[in-house]
N, C-alpha and C positions, 0 to 999 in steps of 0.2 A: 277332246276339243280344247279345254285347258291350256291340256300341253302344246297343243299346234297355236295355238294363241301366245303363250308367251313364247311360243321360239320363234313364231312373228316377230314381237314385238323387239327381240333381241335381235332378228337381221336388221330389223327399219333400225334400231340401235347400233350397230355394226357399220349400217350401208352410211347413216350420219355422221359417223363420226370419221371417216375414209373422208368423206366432203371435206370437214372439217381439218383434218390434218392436213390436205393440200393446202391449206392456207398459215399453218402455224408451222409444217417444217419447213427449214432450210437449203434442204438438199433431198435428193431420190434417195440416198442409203438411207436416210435417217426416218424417211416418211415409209419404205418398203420396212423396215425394222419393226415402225407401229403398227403399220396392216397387218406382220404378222400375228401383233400381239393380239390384236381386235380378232384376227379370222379366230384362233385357238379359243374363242369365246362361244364360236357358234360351231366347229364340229374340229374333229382329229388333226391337228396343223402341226406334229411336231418336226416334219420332214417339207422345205417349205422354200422353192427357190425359182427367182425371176431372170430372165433373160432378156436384155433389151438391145437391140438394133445398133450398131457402131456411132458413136457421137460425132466421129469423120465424116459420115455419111458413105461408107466403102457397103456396094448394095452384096446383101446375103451372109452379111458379115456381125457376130453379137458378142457381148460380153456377159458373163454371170454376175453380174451385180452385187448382186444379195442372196447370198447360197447357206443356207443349214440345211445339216442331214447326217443322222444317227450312224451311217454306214461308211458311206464315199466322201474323202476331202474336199474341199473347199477350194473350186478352180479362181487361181489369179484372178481378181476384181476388172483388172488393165487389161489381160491377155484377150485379144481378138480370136472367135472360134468360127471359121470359114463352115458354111454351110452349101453342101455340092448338090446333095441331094435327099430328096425327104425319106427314104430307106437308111439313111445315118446312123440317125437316133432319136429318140421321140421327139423331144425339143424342134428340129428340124423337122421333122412331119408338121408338125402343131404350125410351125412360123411359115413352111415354102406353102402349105396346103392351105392356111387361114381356116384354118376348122380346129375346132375341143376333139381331145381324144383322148379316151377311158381304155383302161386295162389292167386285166390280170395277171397275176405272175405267170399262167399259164399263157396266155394269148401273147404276153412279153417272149417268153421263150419258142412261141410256135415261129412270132415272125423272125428270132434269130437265126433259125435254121436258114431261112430263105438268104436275109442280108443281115449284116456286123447289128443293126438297131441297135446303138448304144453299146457300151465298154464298162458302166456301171456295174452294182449291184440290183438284184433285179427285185421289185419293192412287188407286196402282196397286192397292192392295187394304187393305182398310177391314175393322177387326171392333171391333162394338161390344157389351158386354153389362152388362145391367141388373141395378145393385147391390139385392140386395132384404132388408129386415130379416125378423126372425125371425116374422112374422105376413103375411109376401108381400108387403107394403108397398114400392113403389121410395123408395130411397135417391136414386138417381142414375142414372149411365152412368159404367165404364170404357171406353176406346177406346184400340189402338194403330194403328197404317195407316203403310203405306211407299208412297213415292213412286218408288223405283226396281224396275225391273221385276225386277232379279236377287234380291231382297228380298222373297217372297211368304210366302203362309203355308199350310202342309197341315189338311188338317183334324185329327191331332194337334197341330196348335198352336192348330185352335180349339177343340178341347178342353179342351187344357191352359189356356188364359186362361180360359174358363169355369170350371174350377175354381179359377182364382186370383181372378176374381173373385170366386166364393161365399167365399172365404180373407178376400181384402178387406172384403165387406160385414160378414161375423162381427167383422173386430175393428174395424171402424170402429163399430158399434154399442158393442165395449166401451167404448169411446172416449169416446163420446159419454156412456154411463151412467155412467161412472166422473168424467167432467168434473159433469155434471148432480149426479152427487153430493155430491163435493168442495164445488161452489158452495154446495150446501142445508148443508152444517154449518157450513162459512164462517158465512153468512149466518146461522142461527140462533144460535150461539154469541154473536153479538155481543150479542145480548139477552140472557143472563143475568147473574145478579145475584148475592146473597150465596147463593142454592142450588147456583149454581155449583160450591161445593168439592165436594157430597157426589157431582155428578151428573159430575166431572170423571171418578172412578173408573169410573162407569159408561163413558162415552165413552172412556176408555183404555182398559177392556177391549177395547169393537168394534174401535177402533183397531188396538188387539195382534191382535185375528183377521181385521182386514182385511191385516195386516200379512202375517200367517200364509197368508191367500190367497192374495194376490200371490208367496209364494216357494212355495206350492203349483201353484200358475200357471206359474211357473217349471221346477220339477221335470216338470211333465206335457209342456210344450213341447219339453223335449227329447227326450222318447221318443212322443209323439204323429204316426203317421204317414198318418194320417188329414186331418190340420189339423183339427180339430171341437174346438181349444179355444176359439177366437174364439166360439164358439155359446155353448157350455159356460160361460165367462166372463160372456157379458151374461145368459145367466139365473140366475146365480149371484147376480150384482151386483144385479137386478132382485129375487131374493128377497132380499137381506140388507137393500134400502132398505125394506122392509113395516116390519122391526121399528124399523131404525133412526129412519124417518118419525114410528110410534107413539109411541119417546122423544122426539123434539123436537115433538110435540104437547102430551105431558105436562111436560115442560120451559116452554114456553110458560106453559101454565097456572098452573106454579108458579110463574113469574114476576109472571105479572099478581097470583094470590092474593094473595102478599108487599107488593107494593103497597099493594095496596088493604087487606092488612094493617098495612102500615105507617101507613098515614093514618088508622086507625082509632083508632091510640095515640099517634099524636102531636095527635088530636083529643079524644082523653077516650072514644072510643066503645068500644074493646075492653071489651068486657068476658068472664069466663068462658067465656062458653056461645061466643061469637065465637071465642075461641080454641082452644077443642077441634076446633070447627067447621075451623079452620086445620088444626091438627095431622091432622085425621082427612083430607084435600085431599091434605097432604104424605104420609099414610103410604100413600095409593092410589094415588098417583101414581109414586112409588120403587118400590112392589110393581111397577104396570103396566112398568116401567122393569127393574124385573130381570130379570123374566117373559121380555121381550121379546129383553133380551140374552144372556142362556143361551138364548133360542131359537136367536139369530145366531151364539152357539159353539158349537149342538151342529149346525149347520147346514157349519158351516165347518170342525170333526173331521172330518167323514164325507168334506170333499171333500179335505182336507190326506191322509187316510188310504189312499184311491186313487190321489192323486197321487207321496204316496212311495213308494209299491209299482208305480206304474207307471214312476218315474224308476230303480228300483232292477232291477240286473239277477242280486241275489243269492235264494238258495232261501230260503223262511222259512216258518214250521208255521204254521196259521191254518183256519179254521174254515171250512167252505166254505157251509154254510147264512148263518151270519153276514157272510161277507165279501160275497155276493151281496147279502144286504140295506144293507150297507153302498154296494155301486156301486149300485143302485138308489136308496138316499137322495140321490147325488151327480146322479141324472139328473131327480129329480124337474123342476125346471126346465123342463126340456125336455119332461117328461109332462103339466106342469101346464095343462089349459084343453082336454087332449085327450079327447074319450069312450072311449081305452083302456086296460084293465084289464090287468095285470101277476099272474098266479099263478105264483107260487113251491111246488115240494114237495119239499123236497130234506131226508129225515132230518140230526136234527141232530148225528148220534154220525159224520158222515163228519170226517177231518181230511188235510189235505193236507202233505207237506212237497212243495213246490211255485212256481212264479213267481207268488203272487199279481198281477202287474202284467198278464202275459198275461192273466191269464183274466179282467181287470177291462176289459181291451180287448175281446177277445173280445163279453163281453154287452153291452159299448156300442156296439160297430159293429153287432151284429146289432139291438139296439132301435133306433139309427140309422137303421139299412136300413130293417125293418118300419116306421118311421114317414114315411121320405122314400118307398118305394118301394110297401109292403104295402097303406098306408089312403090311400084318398084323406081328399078336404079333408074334414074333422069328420065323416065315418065314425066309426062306432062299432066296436069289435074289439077282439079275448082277444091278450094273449102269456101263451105257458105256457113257463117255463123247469122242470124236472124235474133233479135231479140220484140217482145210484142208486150202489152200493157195489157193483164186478163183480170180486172176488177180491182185487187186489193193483192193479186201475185204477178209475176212474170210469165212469161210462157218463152222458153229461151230453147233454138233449136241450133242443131249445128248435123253437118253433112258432108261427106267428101265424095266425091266421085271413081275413088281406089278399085279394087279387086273385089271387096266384100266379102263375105262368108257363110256358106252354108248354114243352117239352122241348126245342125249340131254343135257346132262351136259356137254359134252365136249365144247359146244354153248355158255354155260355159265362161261367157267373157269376163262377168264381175266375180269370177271366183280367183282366192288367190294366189300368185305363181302359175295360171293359166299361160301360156304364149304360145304365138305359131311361132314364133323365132328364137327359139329355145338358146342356138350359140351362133347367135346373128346380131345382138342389141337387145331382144326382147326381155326385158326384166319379169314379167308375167305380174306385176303390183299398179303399175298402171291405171289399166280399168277398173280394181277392186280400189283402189283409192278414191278416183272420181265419186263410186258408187257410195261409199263412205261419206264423201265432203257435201254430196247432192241432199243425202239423207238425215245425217247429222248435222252439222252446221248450220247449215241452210234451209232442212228442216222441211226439203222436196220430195218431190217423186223424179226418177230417172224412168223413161224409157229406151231400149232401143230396139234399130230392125234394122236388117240387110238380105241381103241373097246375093251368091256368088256374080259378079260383074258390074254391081247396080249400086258399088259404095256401102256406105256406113253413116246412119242418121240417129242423133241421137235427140229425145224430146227431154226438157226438163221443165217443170216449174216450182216456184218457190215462192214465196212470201217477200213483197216489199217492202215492209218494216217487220225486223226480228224483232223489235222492243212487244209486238203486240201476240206474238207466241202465246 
């Protein structure tokens, strides 16, 4: 039990610190270099290469990125590898099929005989699984594989890379959105002109709350045991570029306006009505421009505000109606484009002296769950969180209206690395988290029930003031 304990505590160490390097490297070579050094920490990673999708966007098309391996060279970083069919080579199984695939040197060589399956050396056992973005889309393939036979892997290690890979694909998407970003301000900024000063204020602001992000980002990765910031992150980044997009639209605008204002009085053609006509361009366009950027700091409050409360391990008073609508603002993201509806009923006169940071985990792992595990794909479906005032504790329930599950696995939910979505998303730490945060921290009881079609309800209560523990 020991030993499953700390090599717990060395993935939730592993799975953090994957959060954490999407934000401190520069580049995918240099962040896939660290991942490898982190996986070799938690099982056999000496053979250890990713495969990602064409940055042209040319479809079926990947480059080897980031390739070591004791055997086979090292394919060009640049060179494009066309993918015809999943009978090629395992990589292309893994990416055309979106499914993990485990093998032996023997099951490697039975399906050569059928079709080419790869040109390699052929490794004592091989697992590969498919990076996938936040709409199911593949990314790529991660792969590790050993060539010596003392060097295998159990199926808690193909577990566990399954979950490191869903780690990797989250923040390699931040990656990517935050790079994609960066470029568009670069790039538009160089075009502005004498508007510039007043719109420079504007764009310092986003700046200061993108700023504000990133060390909100910080703060959650080190108490996130989940890993589900890399998620959290690219829909984050994906809502702040709507507003920011709309100002350098309007930026644009005002640029050319000026112009062609310009030339109108160095030609004799301004006249009055032309220039009101100007002034009235500039003042709709700064309005569109403010609008847009208090949208993106009231946007970026709500996630710094869960973030500090989740990085913080001290008691603080807070509103529990309020602070729930608050983690629910930070999740929007991730609800946005689903057909599920969120009811909240929770009196507003309840107050907590309590870990706001637990209980802001607590509803995210569970809308997590409900959304990887409860609805299938664009299913429509209710969550109902409830909260109630029972003497001197809470009484907090929460419910979704999903698939459900039988009583055998319901037996097994808060155990952990449990999951029905083994290489689908399903992390299997999830529920054994919440079970942890309801009990320790908080210092409750969890219950839960379900049956197959009847959803997922979970009861907890806990204590309104921890000081009185």
């Amino acid at each position: 039990m020991e030993d499953r304990l700390r090599r717990l505590e060395a993935v939730q160490a592993v799975l953090l610190e994957i959060g954490q390097l999407s934000t401190r490297c520069t580049d995918i070579v240099q962040f896939l270099r660290a991942v490898h050094g982190a996986l070799g920490r938690i099982m056999y990673a000496a053979n250890f290469y990713v495969a990602l999708n064409d940055r042209d966007g040319e479809p079926n098309a990947v480059r080897f990125v980031y390739y070591v391996d004791e055997a086979d060279a090292s394919p060009d970083p640049d060179e494009v590898t066309h993918l015809a069919s999943p009978d090629e080579s395992p990589t292309a199984w893994v990416i055309l099929n979106r499914r993990p695939l485990v093998m032996t040197a023997a099951e490697h060589l039975s399906r050569r005989r059928v079709a080419a399956f790869g040109e390699g050396t052929v490794a004592e056992h091989w697992i590969g699984c498919p990076l996938m973005d936040q709409n199911h889309q593949p990314l790529g393939a991660i792969v590790i594989q050993s060539y010596d036979s003392r060097h295998t892997y159990s199926e808690e290690d193909q577990a566990l890379f399954a979950l490191v890979a869903n780690q990797v694909s989250s923040a390699l998407q931040g990656l990517q959105s935050m790079d994609r970003l960066e470029r568009a301000v670069q790039e538009r900024t160089l075009r502005l002109d004498q508007a510039k000063a007043s719109l420079e204020r504007q764009n310092a602001a986003l700046n200061d709350a993108l700023t504000q992000l990133r060390e909100a980002q910080s703060e959650l990765v080190r108490q996130e045991k989940l890993a589900s910031l890399g998620r959290l992150v690219a829909g984050v980044a994906h809502e702040i570029n709507t507003p920011l997009g709309i100002c350098v639209t309007a930026t644009s605008h005002l640029v050319q306006e000026l112009k062609l204002t310009r030339e109108d009085l160095a030609e004799g053609r301004l006249d009055e009505e032309g220039l009101n006509t100007f002034f009235d361009t500039v003042d709709q366009s700064l309005r569109i421009m403010t609008s847009n950027t208090q949208r993106a700091a009231a946007l970026v409050r709500s996630f710094k505000q869960v973030a500090v409360d989740q990085s913080s391990e001290n008691i603080r008073h807070f509103n529990l109606a309020k602070y729930v609508a608050e983690v629910l603002l930070s999740l929007q993201p991730k609800l946005k484009g689903k057909p599920v509806k969120v009811e909240v009923d929770c009196p507003a006169d309840i107050h907590l002296d309590s870990f706001p940071g637990a209980v802001s985990q607590i509803v995210t792992n569970m809308i997590e769950n409900s959304l990887v595990h409860g609805f299938g794909e664009d299913q429509p479906g209710t969550i109902r969180i409830t909260g109630r005032a029972d003497g001197d504790h809470v009484a907090f329930d929460y419910s979704d209206d999903g698939i459900g599950m039988d009583q055998g696995l319901l037996a097994q939910l808060f155990d952990p690395f449990f999951t029905t979505k083994r290489g689908s998303g399903g992390s299997g730490l999830g529920a054994h988290i919440l079970y942890n945060l309801a009990t320790g921290p908080l210092g409750g009881t969890i219950k839960v029930s379900s049956a197959p079609g009847m959803g997922l309800h979970y009861k907890l209560r806990f204590p309104r003031d921890q000081r009185k523990r």
